[in-house]
C-alpha positions in Angstrom: -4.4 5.6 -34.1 -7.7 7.3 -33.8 -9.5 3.8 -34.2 -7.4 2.4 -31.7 -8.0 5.2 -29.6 -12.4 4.9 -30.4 -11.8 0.8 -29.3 -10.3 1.8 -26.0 -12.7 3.9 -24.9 -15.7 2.1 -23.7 -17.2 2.0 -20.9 -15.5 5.0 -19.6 -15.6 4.7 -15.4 -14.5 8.5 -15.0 -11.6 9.8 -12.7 -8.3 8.5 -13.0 -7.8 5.7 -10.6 -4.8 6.1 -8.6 -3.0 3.0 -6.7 -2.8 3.8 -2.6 0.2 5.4 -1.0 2.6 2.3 -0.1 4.3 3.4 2.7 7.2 1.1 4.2 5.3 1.2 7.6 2.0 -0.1 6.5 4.2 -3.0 4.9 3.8 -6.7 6.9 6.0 -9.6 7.3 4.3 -11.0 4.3 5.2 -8.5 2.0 8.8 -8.6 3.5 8.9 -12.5 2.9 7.9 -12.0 -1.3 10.4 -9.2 -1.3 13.1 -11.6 -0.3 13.7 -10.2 3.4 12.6 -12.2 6.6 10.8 -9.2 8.6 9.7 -5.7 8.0 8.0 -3.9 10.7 6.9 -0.1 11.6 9.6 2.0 13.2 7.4 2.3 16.3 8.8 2.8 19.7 12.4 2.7 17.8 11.6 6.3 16.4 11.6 9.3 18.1 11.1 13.1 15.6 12.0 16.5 16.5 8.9 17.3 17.4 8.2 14.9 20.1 11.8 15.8 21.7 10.9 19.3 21.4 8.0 18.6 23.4 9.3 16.7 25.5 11.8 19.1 27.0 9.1 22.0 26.5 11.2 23.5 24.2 8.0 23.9 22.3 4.4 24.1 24.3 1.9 24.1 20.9 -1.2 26.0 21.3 -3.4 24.3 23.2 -3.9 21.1 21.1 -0.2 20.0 22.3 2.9 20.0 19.8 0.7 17.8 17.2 1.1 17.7 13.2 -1.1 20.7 12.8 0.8 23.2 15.0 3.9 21.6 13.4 2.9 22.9 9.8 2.0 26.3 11.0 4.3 29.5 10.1 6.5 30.7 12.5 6.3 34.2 13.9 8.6 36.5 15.0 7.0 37.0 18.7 7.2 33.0 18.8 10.9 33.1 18.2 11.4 35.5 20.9 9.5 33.9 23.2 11.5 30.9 22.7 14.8 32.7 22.8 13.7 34.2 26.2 13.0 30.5 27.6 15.7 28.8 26.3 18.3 32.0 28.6 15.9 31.3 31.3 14.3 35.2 31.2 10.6 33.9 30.1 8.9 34.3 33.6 10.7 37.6 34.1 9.6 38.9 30.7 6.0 37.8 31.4 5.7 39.5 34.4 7.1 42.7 33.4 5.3 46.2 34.2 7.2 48.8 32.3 6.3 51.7 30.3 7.5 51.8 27.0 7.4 49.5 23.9 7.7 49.2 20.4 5.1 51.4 18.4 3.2 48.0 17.1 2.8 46.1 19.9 -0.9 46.8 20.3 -1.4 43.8 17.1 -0.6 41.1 20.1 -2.5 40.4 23.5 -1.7 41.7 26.6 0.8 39.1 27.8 2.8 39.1 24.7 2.5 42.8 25.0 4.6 42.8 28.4 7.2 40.2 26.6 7.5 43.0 24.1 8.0 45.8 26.2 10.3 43.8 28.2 12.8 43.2 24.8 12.0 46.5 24.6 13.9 47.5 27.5 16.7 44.8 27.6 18.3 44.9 23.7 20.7 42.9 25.6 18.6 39.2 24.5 18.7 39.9 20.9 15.7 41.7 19.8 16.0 45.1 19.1 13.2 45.9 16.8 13.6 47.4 13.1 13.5 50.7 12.0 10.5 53.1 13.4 10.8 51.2 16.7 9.0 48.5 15.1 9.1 45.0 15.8 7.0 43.4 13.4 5.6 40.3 16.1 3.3 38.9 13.5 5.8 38.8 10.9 7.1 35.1 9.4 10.6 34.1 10.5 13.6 32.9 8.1 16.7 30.6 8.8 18.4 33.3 8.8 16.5 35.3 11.9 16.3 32.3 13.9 20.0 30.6 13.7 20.8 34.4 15.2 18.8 33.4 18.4 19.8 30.0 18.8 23.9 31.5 18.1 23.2 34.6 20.7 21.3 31.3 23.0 24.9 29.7 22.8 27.0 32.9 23.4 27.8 34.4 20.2 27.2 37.7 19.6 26.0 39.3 16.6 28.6 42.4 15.3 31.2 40.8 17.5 30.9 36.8 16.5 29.6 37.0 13.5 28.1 39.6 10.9 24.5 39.0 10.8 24.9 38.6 6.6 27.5 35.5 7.7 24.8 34.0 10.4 24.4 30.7 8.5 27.6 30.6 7.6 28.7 31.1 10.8 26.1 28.8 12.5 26.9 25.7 10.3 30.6 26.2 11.7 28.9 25.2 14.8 27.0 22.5 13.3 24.0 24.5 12.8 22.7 23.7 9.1 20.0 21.6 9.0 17.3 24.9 8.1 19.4 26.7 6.4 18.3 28.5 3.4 14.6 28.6 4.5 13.0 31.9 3.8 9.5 31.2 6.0 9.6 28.8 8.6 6.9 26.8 10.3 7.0 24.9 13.4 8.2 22.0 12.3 11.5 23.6 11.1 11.8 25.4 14.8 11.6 21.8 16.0 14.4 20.6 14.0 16.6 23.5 14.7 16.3 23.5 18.5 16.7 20.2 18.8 19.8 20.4 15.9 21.1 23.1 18.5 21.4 21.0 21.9 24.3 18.7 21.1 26.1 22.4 19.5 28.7 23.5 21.9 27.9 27.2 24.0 30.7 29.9 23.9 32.3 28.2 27.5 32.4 24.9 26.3 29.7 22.8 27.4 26.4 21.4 25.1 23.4 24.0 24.9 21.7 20.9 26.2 23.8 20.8 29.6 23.8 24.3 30.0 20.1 24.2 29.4 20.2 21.7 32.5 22.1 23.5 34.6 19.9 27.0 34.2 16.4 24.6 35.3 14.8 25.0 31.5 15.3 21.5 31.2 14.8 18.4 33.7 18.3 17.5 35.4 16.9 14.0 35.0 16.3 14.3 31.5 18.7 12.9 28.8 19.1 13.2 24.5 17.4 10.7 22.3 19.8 7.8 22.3 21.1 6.2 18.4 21.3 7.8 15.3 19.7 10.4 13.6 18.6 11.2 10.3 19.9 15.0 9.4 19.1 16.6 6.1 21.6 18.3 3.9 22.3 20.6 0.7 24.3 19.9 -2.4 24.8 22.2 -5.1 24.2 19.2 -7.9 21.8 16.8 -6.2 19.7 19.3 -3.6 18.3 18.0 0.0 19.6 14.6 0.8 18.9 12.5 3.7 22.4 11.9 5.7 22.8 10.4 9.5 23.9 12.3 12.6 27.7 12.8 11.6 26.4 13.9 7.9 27.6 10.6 6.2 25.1 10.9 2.7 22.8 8.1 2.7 22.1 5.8 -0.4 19.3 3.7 -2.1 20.1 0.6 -4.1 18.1 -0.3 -7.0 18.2 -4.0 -6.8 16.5 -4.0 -3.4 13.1 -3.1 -5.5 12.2 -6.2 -6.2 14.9 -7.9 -3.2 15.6 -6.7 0.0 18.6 -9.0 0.3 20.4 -7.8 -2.7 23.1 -6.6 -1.3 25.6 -9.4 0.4 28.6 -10.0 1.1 31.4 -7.5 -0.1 28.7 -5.7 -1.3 27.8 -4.7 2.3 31.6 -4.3 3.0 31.3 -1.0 1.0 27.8 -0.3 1.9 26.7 -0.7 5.4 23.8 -0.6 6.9 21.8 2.1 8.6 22.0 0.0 11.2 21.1 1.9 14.5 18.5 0.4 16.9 17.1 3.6 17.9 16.5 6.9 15.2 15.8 10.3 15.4 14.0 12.2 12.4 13.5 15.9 11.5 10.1 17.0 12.5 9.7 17.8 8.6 10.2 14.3 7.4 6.8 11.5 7.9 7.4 9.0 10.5 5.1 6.6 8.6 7.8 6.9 5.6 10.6 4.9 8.1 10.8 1.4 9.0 13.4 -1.1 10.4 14.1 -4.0 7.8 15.6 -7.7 9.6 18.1 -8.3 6.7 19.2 -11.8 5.9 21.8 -11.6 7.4 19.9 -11.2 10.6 21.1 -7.7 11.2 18.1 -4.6 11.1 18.3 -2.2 8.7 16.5 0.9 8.5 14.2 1.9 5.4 12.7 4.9 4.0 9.8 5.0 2.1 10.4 1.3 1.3 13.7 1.3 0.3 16.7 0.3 2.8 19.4 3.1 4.1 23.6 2.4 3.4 26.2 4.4 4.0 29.1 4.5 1.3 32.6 3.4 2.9 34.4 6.4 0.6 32.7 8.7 2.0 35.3 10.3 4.4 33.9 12.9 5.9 30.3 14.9 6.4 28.9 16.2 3.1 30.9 13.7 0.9 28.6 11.9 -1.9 31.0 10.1 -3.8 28.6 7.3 -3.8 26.2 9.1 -6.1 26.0 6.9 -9.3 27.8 4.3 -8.7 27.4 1.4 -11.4 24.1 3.7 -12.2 22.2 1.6 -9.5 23.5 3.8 -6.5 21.6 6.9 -5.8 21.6 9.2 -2.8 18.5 9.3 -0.7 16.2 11.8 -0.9 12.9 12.7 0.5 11.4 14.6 -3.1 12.4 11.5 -5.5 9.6 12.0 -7.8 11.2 9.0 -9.6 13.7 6.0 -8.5 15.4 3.3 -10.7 14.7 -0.4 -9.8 17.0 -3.3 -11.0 17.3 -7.1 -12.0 18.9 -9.5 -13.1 16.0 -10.1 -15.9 14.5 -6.7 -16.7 18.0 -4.6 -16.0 17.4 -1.2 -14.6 13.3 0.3 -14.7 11.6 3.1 -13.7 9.3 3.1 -10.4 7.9 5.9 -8.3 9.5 7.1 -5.4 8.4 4.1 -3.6 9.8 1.3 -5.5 6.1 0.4 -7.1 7.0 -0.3 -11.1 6.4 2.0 -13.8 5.1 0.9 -17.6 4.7 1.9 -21.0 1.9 0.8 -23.8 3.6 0.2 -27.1 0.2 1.2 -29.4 1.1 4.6 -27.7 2.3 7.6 -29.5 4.8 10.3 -27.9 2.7 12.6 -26.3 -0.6 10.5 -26.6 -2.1 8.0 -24.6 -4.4 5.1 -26.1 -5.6 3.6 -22.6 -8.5 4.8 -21.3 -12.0 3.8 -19.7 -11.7 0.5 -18.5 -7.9 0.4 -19.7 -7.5 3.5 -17.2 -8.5 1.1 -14.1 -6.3 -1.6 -15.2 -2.8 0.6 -15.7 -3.8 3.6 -13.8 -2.3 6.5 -15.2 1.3 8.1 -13.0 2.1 11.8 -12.4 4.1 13.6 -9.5 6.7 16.0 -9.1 9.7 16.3 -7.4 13.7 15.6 -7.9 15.1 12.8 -10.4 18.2 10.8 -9.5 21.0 12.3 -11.2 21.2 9.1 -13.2 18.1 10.3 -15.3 18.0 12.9 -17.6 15.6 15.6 -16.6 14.9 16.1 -20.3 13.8 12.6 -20.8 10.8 13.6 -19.1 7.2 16.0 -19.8 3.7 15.2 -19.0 0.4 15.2 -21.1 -2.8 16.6 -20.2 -5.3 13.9 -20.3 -8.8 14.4 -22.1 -10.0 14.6 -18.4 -8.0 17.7 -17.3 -5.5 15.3 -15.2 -1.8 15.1 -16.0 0.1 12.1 -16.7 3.9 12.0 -16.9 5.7 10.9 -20.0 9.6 9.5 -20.7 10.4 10.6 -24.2 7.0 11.5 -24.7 5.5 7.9 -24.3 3.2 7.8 -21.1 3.9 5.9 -17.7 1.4 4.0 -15.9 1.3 1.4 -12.7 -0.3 -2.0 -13.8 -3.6 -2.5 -10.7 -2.2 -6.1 -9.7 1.1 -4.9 -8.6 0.5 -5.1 -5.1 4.0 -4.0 -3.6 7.3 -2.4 -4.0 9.1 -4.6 -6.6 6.3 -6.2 -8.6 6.8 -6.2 -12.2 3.4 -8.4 -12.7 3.2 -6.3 -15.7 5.8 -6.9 -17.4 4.8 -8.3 -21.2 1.3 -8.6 -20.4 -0.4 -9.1 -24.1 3.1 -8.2 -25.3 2.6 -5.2 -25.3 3.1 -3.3 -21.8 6.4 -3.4 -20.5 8.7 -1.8 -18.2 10.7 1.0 -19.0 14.4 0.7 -19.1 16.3 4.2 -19.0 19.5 3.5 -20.8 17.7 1.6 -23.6 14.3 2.6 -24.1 13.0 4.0 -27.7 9.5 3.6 -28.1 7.7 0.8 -29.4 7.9 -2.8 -28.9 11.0 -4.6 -27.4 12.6 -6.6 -29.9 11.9 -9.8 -27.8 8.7 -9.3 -26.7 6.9 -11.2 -29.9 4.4 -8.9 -30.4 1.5 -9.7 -32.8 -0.8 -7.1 -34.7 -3.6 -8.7 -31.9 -2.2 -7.6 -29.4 -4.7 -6.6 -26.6 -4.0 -3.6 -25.3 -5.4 -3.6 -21.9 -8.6 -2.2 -22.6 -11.6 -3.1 -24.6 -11.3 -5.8 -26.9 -8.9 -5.0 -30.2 -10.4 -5.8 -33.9 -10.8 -9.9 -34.4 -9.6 -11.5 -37.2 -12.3 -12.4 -40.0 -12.2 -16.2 -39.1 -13.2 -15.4 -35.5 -16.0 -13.3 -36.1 -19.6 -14.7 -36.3 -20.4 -15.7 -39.8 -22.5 -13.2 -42.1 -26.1 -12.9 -40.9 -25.4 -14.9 -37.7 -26.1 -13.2 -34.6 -23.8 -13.3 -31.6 -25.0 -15.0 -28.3 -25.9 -13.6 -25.4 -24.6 -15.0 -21.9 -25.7 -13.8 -18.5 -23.6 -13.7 -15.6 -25.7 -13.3 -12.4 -24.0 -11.9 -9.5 -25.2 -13.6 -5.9 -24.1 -14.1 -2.6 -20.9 -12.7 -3.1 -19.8 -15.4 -6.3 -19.5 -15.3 -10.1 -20.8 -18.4 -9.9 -19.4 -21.0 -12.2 -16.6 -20.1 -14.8 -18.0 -19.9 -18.2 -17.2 -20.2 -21.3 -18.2 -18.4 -24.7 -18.0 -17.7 -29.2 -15.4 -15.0 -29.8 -17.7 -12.3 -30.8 -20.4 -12.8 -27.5 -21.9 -10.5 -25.6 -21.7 -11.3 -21.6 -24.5 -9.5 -19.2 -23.6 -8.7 -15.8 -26.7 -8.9 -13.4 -26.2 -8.1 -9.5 -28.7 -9.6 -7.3 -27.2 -8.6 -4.2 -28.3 -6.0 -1.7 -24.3 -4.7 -2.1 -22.7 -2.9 -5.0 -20.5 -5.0 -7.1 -18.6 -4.6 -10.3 -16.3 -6.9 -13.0 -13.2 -5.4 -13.8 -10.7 -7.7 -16.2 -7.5 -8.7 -14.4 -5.5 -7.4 -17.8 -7.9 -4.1 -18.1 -9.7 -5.8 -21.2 -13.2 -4.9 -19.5 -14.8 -3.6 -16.4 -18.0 -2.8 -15.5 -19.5 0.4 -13.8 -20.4 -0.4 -10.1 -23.7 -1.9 -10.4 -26.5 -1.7 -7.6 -29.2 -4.5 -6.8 -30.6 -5.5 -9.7 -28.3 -3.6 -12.2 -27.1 -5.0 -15.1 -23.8 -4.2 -17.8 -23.3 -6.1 -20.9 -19.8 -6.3 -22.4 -18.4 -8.1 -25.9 -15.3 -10.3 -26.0 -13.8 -10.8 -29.6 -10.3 -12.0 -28.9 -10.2 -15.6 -27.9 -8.6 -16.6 -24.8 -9.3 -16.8 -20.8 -10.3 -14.0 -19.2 -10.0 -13.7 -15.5 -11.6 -11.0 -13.7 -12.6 -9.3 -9.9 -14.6 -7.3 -8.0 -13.2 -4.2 -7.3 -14.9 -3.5 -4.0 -14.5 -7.0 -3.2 -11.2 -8.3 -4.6 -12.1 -12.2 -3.1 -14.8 -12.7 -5.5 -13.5 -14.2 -9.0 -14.3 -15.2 -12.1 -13.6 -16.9 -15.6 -14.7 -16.5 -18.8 -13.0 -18.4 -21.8 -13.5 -17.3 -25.1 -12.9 -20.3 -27.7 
């Protein structure tokens, strides 16, 4: 294995190259069509977030820069809660321009105009916000669930010691359909988003919405209305974590045959798992709006998708919370937004791991549990996969580990054998790699043990990806003999003509152009450093066979090289 491992690494390019983020929004009505679907396109006007809304109704003002992402991923402080609990009852203005006397004992660590909202609380324990003990009130401290959901309940009439025990407040807020922060110790700002807007549709003490009430006290425009469609909420369960449900907290699935189809489900299969299907959407202020996008099924209906993969509901699944559909057949999985993993599915490869966003995962067979063979130009062609996160519960978490690679990264491992992307899979569902010089192939869960497939007709010549394995004796250049040289100039942007070579020759890479180019082996078997005007990078091919190859900065140019 240490030979092996020597004849892999050459011409070593450095880093671990890592395939871009494929995000369902950045995908075109091209790659819908060769995923089977007629039309994907970027949520756009069709998506609204928690943030925005908050905005919108000035539930949240930002800090000067507006209520963008950075102000969303900032902690959230106690004195910012109580500001908001004072606008949302309509007392901000009051509070602001209050002259009175005393205070708590640390209000000197804010400014002056927090420190007259301060002394305002101070003097009307009435709103909430009594301070702690020493007649402290801690304004720069960072805010849990717990702290906040007592505002928003005291903002809808509830009182704490009379309503509800402040130990009970989540409890007792999620009985008002309050949940969808729970459980977080430190919030930032895009959690406050998501709560306050979670809050207007929750009913006050009297009856009416927080959001009418709001209306009716001037915080918010009369004219103004709620975010029309359906809404993507987040929720807890004990076995499977945070899951991704809709508005009325139906659990929301993926299904493994739409990696490599969109279309896959037809019929009575969407009978028992419809659609996502709203035209317009609303998302947590936690959650990338780049991750969503609206999907034009076949059978003309849209469908919404998240982070490639489409959204159904599961028709047994009676009532909020419910995730009956979890596993079923061991393709249906519910929808999560930490999947480090996800399982594809076809009719030829069965089920096969792929990252979180449906791109295909692949194991070398001349690797060893807990060693990896591919590396230099091997490492450009099947780029080496790590991430952390969740596993569908249809994986065992045991079945995976990571290595530490000679170059400090990490790579993660399935029984101990390595996983990798293959560089020519362009999009979610491409298995391109699949058998390539028998011996990389996917990895199926429920069957996989190492090794070779039993019909993948291996040979003990396998190529490996990387540099050229050991040529038999009859294709090596005869004793004495002296293998030939080829040159391959690189010019205005071409190759030039496809060439062909001995087994055993040595092929020299010139650029003459002003512009950086490189040769990199469409099956990893060689690739050249990036070579400035005038550089040069000689490589040997033993195996026989046709070699095509690419640019990596400029994918359009091509080449051949046949090795007889």
């Amino acid at each position: 294995m240490g030979t092996i491992k020597k004849l892999l690494a050459v011409a070593a390019l450095g880093t671990t190259l890592m395939l871009p983020a494929l995000s369902a929004a950045a995908a075109d009505s091209t790659t819908a069509a060769a995923a089977g679907a007629a039309n994907v396109q970027p949520a756009g006007a069709h998506l609204i977030t928690d943030g925005q809304t908050a905005a919108q109704f000035k539930l949240l003002l930002g800090d000067g820069q507006g209520v963008n992402a950075d102000y969303l991923a900032k902690d959230t402080t106690r004195i910012q809660a109580a500001i908001i609990s004072l606008r949302l009852q309509g007392k901000l203005a009051q509070a602001e321009a209050f002259k009175g006397g005393a205070n708590f004992a640390d209000a000197k660590v804010v400014n002056a105009d927090n420190r007259r909202i301060l002394a305002f609380l101070h003097a009307n324990p009435q709103y909430g916000w009594i301070g702690k003990t020493g007649n402290r009130f801690d304004p720069l401290a960072k805010l849990s669930s717990q702290q906040f959901y007592k505002v928003l309940l005291e903002t809808l009439g509830f009182k704490a010691g009379n309503d509800f025990n402040y130990t009970d407040t989540e409890a007792f807020a999620a009985g008002q359909g309050l949940n969808q922060i729970a459980g977080v110790p430190a919030l930032t700002n895009s959690h406050l988003a998501t709560a306050l807007v979670e809050a207007l549709s929750a009913n006050t003490r009297s009856g009416q919405t927080l959001f009418e009430a709001l209306q009716q006290n001037g915080v918010i425009a009369a004219t103004a209305s709620l975010p029309a469609g359906d809404r993507i909420t987040l929720r807890t369960d004990a076995k499977l974590g945070r899951y991704l449900a809709d508005g009325q907290g139906r659990t929301l699935y993926f299904f493994s045959n739409d990696a490599g189809n969109l279309d896959a489900c037809q019929g009575q299969c969407l009978a028992t798992w419809p659609f996502l299907d709203s035209d317009q959407l609303q998302i947590p202020a936690g959650l990338n709006p780049s991750d969503f996008a609206l999907v034009t099924h076949a059978s003309g209906t849209k469908q919404w998708m998240y982070k490639g993969w489409p959204l159904y509901r599961f028709v047994k699944d009676s009532k909020a919370g419910d995730v009956l559909g979890e596993g079923v057949n061991g393709i249906w999985t519910a929808a999560k937004p930490d999947y480090r993993l996800m399982l594809g599915a076809n009719a030829q490869l069965g089920k096969y791991l792929t990252d979180n966003e449906g791109r295909t995962l692949y194991y070398l067979t001349q690797d060893m549990p807990q060693m990896s063979v591919c590396d230099g130009p091997c490492l450009v062609a099947w780029p080496a996969f790590d991430a952390s996160g969740s596993l569908p519960s249809l994986l065992n978490a045991q079945d995976f580990g990571s290595i530490t690679r000679t170059d400090g990264s990490k790579q993660a491992t399935f029984k101990g054998y390595p996983l990798y992307y293959f560089i020519n899979d362009k999009k979610h569902g491409d298995t391109t790699g699949q058998n390539v010089e028998n011996v990389w192939f996917v990895v199926n869960p429920d069957t996989f043990t190492g090794g070779s497939p039993a019909s993948s007709g291996m040979n003990s010549n396998s190529n490996a990806g990387g540099a050229s394995m050991p040529t038999p004796p009859s294709q090596q250049p005869a004793p004495g003999q002296t293998a030939k040289t080829y040159t391959v100039n690189i010019k205005d942007f071409s190759f030039g003509a496809p060439l062909t070579v001995e087994a055993g020759s040595k092929i020299t890479f010139t650029n003459l152009d002003d512009m950086e180019h490189s040769a990199v082996a469409d099956n990893g078997s060689f690739a050249t450093p990036l070579l400035a005007s005038g550089e040069s990078y000689t490589i040997t091919l033993d195996k026989p066979g046709s070699y095509s190859y690419h640019c990596q900065v400029h994918p359009s140019m091509t080449g051949t090289i046949t090795v007889q």
